[in-house]
C-alpha positions in Angstrom: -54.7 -115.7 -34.4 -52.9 -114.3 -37.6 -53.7 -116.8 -40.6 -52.3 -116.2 -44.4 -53.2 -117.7 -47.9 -50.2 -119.7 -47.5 -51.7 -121.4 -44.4 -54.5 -123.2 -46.6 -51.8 -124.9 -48.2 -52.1 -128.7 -49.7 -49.6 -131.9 -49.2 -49.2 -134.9 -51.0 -48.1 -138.2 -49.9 -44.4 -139.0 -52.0 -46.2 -142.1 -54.5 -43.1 -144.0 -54.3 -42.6 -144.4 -50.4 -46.2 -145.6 -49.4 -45.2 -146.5 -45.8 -47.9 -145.1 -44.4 -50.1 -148.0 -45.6 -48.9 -150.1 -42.9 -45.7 -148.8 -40.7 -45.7 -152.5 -39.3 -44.8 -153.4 -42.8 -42.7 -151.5 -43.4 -40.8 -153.1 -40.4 -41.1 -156.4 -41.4 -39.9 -155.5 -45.0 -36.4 -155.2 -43.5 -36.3 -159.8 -44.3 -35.6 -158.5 -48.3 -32.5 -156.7 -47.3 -31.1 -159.1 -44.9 -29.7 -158.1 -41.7 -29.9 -154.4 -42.9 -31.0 -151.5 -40.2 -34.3 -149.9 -41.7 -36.7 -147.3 -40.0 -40.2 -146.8 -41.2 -40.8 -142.9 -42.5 -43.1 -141.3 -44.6 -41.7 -139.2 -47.5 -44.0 -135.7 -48.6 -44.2 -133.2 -50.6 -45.8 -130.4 -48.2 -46.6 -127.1 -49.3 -43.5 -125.4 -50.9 -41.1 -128.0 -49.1 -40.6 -131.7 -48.9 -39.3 -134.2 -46.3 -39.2 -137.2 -44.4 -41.7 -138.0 -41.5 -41.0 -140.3 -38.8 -42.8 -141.5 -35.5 -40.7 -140.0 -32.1 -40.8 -143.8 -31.3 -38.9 -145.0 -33.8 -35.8 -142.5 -33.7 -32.9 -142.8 -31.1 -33.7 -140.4 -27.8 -30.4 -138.7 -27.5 -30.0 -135.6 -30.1 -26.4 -136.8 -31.2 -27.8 -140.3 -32.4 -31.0 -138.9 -33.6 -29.4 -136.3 -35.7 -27.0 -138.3 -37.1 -30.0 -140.9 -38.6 -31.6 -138.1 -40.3 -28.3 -136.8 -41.6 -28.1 -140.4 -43.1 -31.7 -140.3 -44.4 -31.0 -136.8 -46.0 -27.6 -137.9 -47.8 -26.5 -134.3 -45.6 -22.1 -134.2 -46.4 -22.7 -134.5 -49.9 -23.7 -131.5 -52.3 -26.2 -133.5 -54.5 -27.2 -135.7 -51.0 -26.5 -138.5 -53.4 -27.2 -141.5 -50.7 -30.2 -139.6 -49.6 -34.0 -138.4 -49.7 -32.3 -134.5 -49.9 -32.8 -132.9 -53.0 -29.7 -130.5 -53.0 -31.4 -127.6 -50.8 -32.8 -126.1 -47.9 -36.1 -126.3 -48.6 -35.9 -130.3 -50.0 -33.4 -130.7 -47.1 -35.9 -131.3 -44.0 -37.0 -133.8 -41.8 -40.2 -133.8 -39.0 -40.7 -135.8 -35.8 -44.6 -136.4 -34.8 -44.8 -138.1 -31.6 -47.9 -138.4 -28.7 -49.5 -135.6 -26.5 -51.4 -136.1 -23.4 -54.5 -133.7 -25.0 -57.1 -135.3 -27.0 -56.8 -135.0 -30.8 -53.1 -133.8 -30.2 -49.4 -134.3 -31.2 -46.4 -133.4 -30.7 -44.0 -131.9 -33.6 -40.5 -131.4 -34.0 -38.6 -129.7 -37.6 -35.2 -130.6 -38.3 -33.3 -128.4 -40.8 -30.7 -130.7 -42.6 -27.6 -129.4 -43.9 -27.1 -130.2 -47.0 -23.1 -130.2 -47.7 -22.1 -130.8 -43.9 -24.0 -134.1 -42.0 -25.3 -131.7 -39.1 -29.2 -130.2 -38.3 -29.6 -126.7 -37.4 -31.7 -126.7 -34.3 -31.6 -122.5 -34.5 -34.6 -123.1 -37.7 -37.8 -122.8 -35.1 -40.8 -124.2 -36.7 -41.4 -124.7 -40.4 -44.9 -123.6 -41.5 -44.6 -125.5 -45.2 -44.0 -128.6 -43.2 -46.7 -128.0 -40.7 -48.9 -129.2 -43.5 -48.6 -132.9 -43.5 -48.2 -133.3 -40.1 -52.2 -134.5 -39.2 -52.4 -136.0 -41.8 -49.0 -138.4 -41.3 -50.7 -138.3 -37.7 -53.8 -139.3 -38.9 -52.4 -142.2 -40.7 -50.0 -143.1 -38.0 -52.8 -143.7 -35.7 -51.9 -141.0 -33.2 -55.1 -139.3 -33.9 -58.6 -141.0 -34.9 -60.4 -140.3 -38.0 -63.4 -137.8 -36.9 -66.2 -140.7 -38.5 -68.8 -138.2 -38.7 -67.4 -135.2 -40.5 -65.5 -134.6 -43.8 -62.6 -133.7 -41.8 -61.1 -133.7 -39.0 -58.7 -131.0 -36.7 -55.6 -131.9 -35.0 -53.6 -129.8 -32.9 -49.5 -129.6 -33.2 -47.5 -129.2 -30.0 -44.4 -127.6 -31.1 -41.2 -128.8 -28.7 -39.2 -126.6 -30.5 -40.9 -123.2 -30.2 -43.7 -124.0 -27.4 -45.9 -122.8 -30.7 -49.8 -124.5 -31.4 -50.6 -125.2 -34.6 -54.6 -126.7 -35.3 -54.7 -128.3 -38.7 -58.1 -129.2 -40.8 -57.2 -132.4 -43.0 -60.1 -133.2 -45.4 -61.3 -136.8 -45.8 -62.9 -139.0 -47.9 -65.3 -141.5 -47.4 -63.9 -145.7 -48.2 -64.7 -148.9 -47.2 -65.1 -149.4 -43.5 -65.0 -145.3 -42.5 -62.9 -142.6 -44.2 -59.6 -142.3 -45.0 -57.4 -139.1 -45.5 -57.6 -137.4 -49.0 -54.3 -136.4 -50.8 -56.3 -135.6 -54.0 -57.7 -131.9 -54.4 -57.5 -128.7 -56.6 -55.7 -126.2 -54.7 -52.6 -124.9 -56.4 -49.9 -123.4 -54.6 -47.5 -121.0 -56.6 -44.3 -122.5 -57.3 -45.9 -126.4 -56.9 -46.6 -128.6 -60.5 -50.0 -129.9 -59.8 -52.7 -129.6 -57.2 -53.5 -131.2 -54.1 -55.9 -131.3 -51.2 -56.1 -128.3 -48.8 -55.3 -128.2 -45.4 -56.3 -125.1 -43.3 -54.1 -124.2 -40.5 -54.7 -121.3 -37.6 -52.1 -121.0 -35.6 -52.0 -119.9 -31.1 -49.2 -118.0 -29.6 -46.9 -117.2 -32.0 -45.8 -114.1 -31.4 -42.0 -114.4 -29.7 -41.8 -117.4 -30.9 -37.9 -117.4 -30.9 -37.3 -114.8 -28.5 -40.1 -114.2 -26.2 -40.4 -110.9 -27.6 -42.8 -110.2 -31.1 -40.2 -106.9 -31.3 -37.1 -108.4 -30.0 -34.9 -105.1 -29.6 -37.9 -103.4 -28.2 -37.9 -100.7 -31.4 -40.1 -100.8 -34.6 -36.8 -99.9 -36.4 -32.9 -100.3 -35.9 -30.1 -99.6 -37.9 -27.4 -101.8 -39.3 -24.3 -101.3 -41.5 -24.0 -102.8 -44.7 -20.2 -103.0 -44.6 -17.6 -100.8 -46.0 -18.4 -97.7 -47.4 -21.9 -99.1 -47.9 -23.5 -96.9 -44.9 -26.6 -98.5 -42.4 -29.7 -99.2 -43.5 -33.3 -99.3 -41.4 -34.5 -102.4 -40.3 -37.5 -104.0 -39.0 -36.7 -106.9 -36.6 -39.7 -108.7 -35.8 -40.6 -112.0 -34.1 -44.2 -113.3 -35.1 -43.8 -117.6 -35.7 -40.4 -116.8 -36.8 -37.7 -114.0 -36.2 -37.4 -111.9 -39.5 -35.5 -109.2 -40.3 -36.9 -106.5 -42.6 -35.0 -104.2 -44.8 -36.4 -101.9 -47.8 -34.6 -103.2 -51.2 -34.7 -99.7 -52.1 -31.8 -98.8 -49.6 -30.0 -102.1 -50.4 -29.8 -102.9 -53.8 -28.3 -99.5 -55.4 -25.1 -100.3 -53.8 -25.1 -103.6 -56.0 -26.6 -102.5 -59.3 -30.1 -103.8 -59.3 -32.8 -101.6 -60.9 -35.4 -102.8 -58.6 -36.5 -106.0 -56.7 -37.8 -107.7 -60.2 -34.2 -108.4 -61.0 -33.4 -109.9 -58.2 -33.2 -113.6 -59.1 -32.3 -117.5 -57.5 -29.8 -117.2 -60.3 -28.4 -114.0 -59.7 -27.8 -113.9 -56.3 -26.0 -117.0 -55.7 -23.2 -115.4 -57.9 -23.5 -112.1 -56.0 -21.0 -112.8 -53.0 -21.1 -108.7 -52.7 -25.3 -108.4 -51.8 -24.8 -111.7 -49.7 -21.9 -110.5 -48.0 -23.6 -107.4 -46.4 -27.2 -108.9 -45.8 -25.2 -111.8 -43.6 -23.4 -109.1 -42.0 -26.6 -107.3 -41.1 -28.2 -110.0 -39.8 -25.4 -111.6 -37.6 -25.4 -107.7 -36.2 -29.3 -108.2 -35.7 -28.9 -111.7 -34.2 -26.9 -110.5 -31.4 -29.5 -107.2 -30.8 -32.0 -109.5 -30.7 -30.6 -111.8 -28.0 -30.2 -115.0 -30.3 -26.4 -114.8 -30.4 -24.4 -115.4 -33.1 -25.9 -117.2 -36.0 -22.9 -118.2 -38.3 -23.3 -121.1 -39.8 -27.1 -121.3 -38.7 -30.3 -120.5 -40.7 -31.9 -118.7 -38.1 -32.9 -115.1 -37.9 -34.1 -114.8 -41.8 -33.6 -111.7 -43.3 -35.6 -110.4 -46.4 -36.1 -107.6 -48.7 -39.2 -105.7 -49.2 -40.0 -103.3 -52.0 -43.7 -101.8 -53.4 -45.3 -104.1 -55.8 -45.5 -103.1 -59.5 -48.8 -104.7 -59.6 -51.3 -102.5 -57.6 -51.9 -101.0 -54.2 -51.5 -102.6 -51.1 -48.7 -104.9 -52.7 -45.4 -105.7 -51.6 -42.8 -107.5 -53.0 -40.5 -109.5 -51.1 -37.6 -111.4 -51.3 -37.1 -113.9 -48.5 -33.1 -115.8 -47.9 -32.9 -119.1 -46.8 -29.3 -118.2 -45.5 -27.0 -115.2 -47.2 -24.3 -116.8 -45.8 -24.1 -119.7 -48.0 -25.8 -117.7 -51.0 -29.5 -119.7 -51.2 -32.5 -117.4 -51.7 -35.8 -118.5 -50.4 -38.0 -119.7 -54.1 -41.0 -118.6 -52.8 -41.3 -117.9 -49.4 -41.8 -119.4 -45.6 -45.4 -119.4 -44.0 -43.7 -118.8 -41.3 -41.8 -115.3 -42.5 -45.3 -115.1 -44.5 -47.0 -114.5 -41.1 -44.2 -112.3 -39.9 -44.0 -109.8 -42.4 -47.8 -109.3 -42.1 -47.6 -108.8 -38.3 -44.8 -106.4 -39.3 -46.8 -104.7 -41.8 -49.7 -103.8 -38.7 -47.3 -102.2 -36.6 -47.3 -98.7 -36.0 -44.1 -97.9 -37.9 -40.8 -99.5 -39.5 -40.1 -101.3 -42.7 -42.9 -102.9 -43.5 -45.1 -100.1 -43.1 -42.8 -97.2 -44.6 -42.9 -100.0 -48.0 -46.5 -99.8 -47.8 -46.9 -95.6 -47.2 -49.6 -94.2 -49.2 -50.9 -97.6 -50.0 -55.1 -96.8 -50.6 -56.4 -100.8 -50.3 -57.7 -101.9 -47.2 -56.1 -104.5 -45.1 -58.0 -107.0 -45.9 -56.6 -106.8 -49.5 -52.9 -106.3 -49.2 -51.2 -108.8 -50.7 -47.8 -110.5 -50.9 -46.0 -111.5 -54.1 -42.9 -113.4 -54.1 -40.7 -114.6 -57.5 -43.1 -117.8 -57.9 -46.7 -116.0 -56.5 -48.9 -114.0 -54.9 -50.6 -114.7 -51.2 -53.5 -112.5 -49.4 -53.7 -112.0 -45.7 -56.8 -112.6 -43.8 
């Protein structure tokens, strides 16, 4: 098991939505709108993300129907997702599908990334660890797993169809009238969130090679990729630990483009930098193909990200993290999921990671992350 910081992150039911209440209500509320198609979903902010939440029983079976009802959910084919619950980006762009499992205490989970300008879902994403936390307790409320009436909270574990991935999730409740009831309310504050919310604490099973069988899917700690014309190749970690990163050391990339150091690179900055994005999607459609996932234009998946020495201390890294070069959109924060696979990188024997953290005197235990909106341990 690998957990980070980010794992204990918090989710908060959307106030406005309120389906969860009742789902049978909010079937039967279709009479104020006439003879109008209506699906019940839940609508959350969880962790660093947000999205819609349905039951697998209430979507179509077929992938072409089902994707096209989320794409109408979203608003995806429009840039501001005007008819939609999208909020103009990848990371307020995303829909999840809970359904049943045969285990006790267990559910199935599928992510869909929604395009946002185009009405299609990228079904290269994999998993989603900032969505991962709302899923027991949509579950929970759903019915599809019974409130543990003894405890003050209860575990659920999350089947992944997509990457075969098991996720067990800790959902603190609250006493109420006639048991206990999920609790949205808390203090933990997640960098990069306004507010706090209640924790949920997630370990995650068999995530190494999650999207390609293999947690070093060339079979070398480092390869080498060209940047493009005249730019030369740069070393590169590829590494597949609950999602299928690629590493590379800002400090061979950004000369070529006139940063200073990884501090300056902003959201801002890079989406007007076609030059920087240019050569990291060139990189990672080469890595793509090394690494057996084919080629990725026009999809979200493998991420690539940047990693530099902190400024703050020892056993700090920086890092930069792309939600996709190719259309210019860097990650705010960053992914649990790329979270967990930079700190598997950062225990191998050699590459990126590890050459970023050379001479580094903390101990494991206290190496941390930081990202534009935070900073997150390992443990």
């Amino acid at each position: 098991d690998f957990t980070t910081a980010r794992e204990q992150s918090s989710f908060r039911r959307h106030r406005c939505t309120h389906v969860l209440a009742s789902m049978a209500a909010a079937v039967r509320a279709v009479s104020l709108f006439g003879s109008r198609r209506s699906i019940p979903f839940a609508f959350y902010r969880s962790g660093t993300s947000r999205g819609l939440f349905l039951l697998e029983r209430d979507v179509p079976p077929r992938v072409p129907d089902r994707d096209a009802l989320l794409c109408k959910l979203m608003g995806s084919g429009h840039p501001q997702q005007l008819e939609g619950f999208g909020g103009s980006c990848g990371p307020t762009s995303k829909a999840v599908i809970v359904g049943p499992h045969t285990d006790p205490g267990s559910v199935t989970y599928m992510f869909m990334q929604c395009n946002v300008d185009e009405a299609v879902v990228d079904h290269s994403h994999g998993d989603c660890g900032n969505m991962i936390a709302a899923v027991a307790p949509f579950a929970l409320e759903a019915g599809l797993v019974p409130l543990d009436a003894e405890r003050p909270s209860t575990t659920v574990h999350i089947h992944s169809l997509s990457t075969g991935s098991l996720y067990s999730s800790g959902v603190r409740t609250e006493a109420c009238e006639g048991g206990r009831r999920v609790c949205y309310d808390g203090d933990l504050v997640l960098a990069g969130v306004p507010g706090a919310g209640a924790p949920v604490q997630i370990t995650t099973h068999g995530i190494a090679g999650s999207q390609t069988g293999r947690l070093l899917p060339t079979g070398r700690l480092s390869d080498r990729f060209d940047l493009g014309p005249s730019l030369g190749e740069v070393e590169a970690t590829v590494v597949d630990f609950a999602r299928a990163l690629i590493l590379l050391d800002a400090r061979e990339v950004l000369p070529h483009f006139g940063y200073g150091s990884l501090q300056d690179v902003t959201a801002a900055r890079v989406q007007a930098d076609a030059g920087l994005n240019a050569a990291l999607e060139r990189v990672r459609r080469a890595a793509s193909l090394a690494m057996g996932m084919g080629d990725c234009t026009g999809k979200d998946a493998p991420k690539i990200a940047l990693l530099a020495p902190s400024s703050e201390g020892s056993g700090m890294l920086s890092c930069r993290y792309w939600v996709n070069p190719e259309r210019c959109e860097m990650h705010p924060t960053l992914a649990m999921t790329a979270a967990q696979a930079v700190g598997a990188a950062c225990f191998l024997g050699g590459g990126v990671a590890r050459g970023v953290l050379a001479g580094a005197a903390a101990a494991p235990s206290q190496w941390r992350l930081t990202t534009p909106r935070g900073c997150s341990q390992w443990r």
